[in-house]
N, CA and C of each residue as an Amber inpcrd file, in Angstrom:
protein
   366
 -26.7520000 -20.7390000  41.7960000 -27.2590000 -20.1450000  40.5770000
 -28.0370000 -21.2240000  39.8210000 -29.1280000 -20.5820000  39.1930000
 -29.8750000 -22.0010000  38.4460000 -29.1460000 -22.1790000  37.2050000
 -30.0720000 -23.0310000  36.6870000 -29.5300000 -23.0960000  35.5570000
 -30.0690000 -22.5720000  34.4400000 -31.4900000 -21.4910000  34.5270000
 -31.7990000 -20.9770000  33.3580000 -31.1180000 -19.9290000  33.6450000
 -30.5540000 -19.1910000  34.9510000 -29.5130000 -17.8580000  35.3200000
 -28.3510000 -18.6630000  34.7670000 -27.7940000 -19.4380000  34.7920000
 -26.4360000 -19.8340000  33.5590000 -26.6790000 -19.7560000  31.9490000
 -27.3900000 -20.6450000  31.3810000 -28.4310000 -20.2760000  30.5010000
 -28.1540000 -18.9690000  29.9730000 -28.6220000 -17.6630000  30.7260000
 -28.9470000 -16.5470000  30.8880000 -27.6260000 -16.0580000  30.2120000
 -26.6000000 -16.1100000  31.1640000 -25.4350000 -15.4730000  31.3340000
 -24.3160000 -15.7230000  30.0570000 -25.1580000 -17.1870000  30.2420000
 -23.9220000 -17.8180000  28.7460000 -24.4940000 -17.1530000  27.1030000
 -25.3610000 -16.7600000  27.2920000 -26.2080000 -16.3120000  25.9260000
 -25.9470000 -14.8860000  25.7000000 -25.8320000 -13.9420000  27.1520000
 -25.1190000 -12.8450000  27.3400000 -23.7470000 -12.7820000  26.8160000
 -22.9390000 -13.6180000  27.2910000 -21.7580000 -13.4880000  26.9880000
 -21.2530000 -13.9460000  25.5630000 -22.3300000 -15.0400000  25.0310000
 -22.1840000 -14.9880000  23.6080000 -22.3180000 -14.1280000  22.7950000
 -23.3950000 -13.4750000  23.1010000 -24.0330000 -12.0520000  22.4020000
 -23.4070000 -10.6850000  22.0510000 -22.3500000 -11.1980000  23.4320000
 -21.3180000 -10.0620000  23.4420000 -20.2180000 -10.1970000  22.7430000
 -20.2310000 -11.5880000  22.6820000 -18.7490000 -11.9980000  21.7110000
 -19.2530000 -11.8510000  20.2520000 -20.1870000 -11.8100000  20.1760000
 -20.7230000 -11.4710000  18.6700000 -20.8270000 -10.2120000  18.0270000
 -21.1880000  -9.2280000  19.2330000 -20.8730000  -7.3710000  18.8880000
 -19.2980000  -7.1420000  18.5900000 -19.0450000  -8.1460000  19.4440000
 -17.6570000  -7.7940000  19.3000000 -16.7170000  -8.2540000  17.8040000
 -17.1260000  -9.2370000  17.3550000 -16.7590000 -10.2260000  15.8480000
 -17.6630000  -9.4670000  14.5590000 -18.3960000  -8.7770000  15.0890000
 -19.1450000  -7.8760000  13.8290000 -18.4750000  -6.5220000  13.8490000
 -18.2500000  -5.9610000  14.8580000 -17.4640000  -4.9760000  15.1910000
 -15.4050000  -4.7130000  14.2490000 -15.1240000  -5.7410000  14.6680000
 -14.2940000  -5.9580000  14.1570000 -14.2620000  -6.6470000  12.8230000
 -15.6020000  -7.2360000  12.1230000 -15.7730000  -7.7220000  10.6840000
 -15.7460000  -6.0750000  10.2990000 -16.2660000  -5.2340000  10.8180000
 -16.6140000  -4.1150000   9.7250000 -15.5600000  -3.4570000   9.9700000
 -14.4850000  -3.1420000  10.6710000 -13.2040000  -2.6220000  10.3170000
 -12.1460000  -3.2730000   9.3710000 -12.3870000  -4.3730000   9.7980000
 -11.7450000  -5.1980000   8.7600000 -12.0190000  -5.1900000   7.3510000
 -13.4730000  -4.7150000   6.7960000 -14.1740000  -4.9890000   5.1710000
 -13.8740000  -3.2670000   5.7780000 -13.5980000  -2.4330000   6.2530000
 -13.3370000  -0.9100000   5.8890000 -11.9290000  -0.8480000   5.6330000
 -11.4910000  -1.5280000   6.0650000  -9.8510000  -0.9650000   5.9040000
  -9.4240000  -1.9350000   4.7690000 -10.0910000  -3.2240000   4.5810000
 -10.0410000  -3.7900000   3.2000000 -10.2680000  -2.6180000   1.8070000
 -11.4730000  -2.0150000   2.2240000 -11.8000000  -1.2760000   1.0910000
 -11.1280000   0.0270000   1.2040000 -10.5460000   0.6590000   2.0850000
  -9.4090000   1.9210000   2.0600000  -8.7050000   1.5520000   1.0500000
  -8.0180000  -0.0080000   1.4930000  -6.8180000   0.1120000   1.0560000
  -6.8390000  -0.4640000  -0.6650000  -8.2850000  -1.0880000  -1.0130000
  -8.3600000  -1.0960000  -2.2640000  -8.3580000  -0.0170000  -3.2980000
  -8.9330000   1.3980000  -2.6740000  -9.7070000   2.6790000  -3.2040000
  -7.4970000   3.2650000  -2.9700000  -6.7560000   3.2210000  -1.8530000
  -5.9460000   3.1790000  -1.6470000  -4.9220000   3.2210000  -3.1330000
  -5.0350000   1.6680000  -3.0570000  -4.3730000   0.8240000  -4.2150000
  -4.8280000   1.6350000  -5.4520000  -6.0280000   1.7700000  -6.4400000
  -6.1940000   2.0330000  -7.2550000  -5.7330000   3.6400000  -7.6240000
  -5.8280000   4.3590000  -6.7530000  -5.2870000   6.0630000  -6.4580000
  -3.9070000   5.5370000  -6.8330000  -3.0760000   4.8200000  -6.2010000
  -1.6010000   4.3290000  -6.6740000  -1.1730000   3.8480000  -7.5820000
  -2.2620000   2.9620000  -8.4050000  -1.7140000   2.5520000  -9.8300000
  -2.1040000   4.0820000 -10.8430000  -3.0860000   4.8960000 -10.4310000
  -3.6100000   5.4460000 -11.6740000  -2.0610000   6.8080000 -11.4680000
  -1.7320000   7.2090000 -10.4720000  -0.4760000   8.1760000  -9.9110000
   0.9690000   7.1730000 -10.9320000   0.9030000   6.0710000 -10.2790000
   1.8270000   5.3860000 -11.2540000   1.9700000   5.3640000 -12.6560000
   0.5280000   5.1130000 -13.3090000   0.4670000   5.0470000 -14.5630000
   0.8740000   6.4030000 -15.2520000   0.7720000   7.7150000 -14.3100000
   0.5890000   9.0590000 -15.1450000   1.9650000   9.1980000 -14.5470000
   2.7770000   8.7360000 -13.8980000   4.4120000   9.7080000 -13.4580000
   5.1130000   8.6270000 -13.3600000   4.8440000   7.4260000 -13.0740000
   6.2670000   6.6920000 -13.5710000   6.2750000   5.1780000 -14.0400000
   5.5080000   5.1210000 -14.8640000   5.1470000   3.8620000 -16.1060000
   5.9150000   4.2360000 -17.2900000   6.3450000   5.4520000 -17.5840000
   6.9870000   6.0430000 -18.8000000   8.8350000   5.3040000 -18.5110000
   9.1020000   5.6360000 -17.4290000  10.2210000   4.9440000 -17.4550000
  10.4100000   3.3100000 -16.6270000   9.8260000   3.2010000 -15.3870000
   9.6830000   2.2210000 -15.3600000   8.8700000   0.6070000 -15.6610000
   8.1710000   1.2890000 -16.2270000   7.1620000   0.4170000 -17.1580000
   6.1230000  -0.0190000 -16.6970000   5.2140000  -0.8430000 -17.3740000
   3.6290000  -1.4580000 -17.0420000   4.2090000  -2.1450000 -15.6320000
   4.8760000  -3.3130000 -15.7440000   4.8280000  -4.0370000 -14.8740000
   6.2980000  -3.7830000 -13.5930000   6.6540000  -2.1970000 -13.5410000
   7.5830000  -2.0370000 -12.5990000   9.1940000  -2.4920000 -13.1270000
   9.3610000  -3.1450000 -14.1530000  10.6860000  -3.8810000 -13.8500000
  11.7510000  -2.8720000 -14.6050000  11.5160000  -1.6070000 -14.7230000
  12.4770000  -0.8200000 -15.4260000  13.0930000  -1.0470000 -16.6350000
  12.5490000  -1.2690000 -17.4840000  13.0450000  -1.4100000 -18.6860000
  12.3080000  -0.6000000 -19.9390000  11.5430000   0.6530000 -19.2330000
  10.3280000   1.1030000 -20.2990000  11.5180000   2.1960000 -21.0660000
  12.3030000   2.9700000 -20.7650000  13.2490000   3.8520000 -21.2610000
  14.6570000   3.5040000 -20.8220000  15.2620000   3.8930000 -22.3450000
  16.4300000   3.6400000 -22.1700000  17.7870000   4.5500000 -22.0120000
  18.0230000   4.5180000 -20.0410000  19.0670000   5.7240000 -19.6830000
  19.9780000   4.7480000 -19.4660000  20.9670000   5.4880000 -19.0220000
  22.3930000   5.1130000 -18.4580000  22.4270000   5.6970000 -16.7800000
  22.1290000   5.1590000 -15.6270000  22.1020000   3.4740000 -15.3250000
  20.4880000   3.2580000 -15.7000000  20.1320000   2.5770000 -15.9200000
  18.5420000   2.1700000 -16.4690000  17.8000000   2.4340000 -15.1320000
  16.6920000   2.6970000 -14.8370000  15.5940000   2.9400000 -14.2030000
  15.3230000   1.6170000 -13.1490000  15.0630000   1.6760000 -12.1920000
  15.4630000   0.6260000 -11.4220000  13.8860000  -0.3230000 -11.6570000
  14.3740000  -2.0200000 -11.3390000  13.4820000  -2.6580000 -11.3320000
  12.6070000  -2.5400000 -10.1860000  11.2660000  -1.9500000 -10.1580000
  10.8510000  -1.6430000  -8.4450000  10.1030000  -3.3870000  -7.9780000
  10.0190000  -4.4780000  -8.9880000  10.2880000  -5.6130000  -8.0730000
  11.4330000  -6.5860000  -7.8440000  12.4340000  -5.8830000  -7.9460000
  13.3000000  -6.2410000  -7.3980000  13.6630000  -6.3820000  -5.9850000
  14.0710000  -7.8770000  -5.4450000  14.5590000  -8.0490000  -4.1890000
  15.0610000  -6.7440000  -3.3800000  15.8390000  -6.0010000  -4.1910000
  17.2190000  -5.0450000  -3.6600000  15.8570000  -3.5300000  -3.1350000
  14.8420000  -3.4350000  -3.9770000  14.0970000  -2.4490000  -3.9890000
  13.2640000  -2.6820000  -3.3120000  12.6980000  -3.8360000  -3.1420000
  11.1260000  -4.4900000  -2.2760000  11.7670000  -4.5190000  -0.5220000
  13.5740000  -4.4450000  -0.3260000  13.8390000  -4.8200000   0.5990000
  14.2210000  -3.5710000   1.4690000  13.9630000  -2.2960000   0.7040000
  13.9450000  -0.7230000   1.5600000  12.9760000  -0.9290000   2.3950000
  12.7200000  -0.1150000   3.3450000  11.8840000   0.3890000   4.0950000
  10.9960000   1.5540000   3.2520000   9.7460000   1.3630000   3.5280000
   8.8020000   2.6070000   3.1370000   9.4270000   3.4490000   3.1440000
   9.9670000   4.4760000   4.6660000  10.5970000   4.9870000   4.4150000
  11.6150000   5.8970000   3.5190000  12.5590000   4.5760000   2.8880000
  13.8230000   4.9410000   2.2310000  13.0070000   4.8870000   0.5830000
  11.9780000   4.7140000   0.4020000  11.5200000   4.7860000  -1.0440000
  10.3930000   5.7780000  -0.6860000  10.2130000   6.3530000   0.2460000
   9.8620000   7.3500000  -0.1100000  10.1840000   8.7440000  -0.1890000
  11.5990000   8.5060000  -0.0190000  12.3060000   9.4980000   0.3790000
  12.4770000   9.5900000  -0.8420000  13.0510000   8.2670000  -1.7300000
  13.5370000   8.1030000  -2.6270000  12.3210000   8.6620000  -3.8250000
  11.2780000   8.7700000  -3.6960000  10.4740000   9.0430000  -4.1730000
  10.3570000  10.6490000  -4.0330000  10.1710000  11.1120000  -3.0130000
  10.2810000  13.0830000  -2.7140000  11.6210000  13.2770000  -3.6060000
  12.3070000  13.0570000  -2.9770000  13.7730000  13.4110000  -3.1100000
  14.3900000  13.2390000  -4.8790000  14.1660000  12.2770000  -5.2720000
  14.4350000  11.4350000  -6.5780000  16.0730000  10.9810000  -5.8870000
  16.8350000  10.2160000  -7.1150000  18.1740000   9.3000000  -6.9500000
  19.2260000  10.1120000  -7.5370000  20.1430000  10.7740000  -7.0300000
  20.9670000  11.0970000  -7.2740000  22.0030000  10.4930000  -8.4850000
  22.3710000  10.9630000  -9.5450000  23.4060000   9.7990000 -10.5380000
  22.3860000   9.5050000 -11.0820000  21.3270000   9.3080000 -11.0740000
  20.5930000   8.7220000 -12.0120000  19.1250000   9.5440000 -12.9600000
  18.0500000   9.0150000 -13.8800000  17.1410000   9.6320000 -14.2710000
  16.2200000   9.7420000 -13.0860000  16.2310000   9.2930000 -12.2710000
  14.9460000   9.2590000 -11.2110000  15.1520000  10.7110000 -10.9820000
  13.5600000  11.6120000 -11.3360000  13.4550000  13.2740000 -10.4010000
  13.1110000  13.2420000  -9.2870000  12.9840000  14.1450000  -8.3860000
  12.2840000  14.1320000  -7.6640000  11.1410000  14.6730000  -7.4850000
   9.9350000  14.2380000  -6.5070000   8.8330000  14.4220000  -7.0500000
   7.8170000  15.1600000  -6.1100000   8.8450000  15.7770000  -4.9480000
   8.3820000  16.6750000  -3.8540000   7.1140000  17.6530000  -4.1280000
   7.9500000  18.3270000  -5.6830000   6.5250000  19.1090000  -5.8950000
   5.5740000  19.1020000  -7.1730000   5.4660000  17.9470000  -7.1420000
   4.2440000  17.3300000  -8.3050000   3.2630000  16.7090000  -7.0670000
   3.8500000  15.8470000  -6.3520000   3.3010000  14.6830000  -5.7670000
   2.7000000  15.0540000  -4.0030000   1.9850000  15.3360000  -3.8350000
   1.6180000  14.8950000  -1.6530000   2.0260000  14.1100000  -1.3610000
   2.0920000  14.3380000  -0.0750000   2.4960000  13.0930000   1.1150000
   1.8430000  11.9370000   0.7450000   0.5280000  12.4780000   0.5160000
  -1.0060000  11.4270000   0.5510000  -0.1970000  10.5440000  -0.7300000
  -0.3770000  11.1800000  -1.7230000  -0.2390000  10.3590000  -3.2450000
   1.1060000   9.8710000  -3.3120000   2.1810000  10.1440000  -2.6970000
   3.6010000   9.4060000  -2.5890000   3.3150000   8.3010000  -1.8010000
   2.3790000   7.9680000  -0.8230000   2.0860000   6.9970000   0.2720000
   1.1680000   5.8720000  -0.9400000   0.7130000   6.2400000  -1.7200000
  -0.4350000   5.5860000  -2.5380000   0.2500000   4.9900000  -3.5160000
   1.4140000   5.8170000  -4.1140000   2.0890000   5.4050000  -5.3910000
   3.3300000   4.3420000  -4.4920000   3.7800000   4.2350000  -3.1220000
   4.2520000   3.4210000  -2.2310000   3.9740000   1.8790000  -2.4380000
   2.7420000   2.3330000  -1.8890000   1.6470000   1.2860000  -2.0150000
   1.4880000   0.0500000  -3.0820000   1.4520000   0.9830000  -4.3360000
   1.4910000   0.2870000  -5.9880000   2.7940000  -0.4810000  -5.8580000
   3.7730000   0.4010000  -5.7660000   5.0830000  -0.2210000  -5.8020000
   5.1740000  -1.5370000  -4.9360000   4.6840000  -1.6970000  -3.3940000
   4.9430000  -2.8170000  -3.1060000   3.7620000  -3.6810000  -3.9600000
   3.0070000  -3.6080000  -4.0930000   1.8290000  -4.5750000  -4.9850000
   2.0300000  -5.0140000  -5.8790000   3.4290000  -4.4030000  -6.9160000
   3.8750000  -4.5200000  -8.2010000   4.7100000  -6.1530000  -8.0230000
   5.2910000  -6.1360000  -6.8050000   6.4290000  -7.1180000  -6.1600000
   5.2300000  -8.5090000  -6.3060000   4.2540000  -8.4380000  -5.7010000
   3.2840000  -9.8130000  -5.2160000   3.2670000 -10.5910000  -6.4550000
């Protein structure tokens, strides 16, 4: 093989590694921006259904029940599974003020207001 056919091949195969690194830049700046457009759908759901009791910054102290409204950055709360807070979220907490929010809220917007909640923790 010569060497402008190496040349050749190596410029090919760069070229290709480059469709491939742009390819994957633009999923990456798309799913960046989902999950920003994501995020903001979750604070504004937060702000209108549960900032009243758990407050601006999550830590449960905006109303005052008996047991108080849980801190959602708390270790004990940040350490559920999606899952179990969102169940906890459909469902609401038994014993306590938490409702449940099955039929105010979608799948979609319980996944979004999820979302807020872990972001509240960072």
């Amino acid at each position: 093989m010569s060497f402008i056919s190496r040349v050749g091949l190596l410029l090919m195969a760069l070229w290709c590694v480059n469709l491939a690194y742009a390819a994957s830049e633009q999923k990456s700046s798309e799913k960046a921006l989902r999950e920003h457009y994501d995020l903001r759908e979750g604070k504004r759901l937060y702000e209108q259904y549960c900032r009243f009791c758990h407050g601006e910054q999550g830590k449960g102290q905006a109303f005052d029940v008996t047991p108080p409204p849980a801190d959602l950055t708390s270790p004990a709360v940040q350490k559920k599974s999606d899952a179990e807070l969102a169940q906890t979220i459909h469902e609401g907490e038994r014993g306590t003020a938490m409702g449940a929010w099955k039929w105010t809220l979608s799948e979609k917007e319980k996944q979004h207001v999820l979302l807020y909640i872990r972001w509240l923790a960072r």
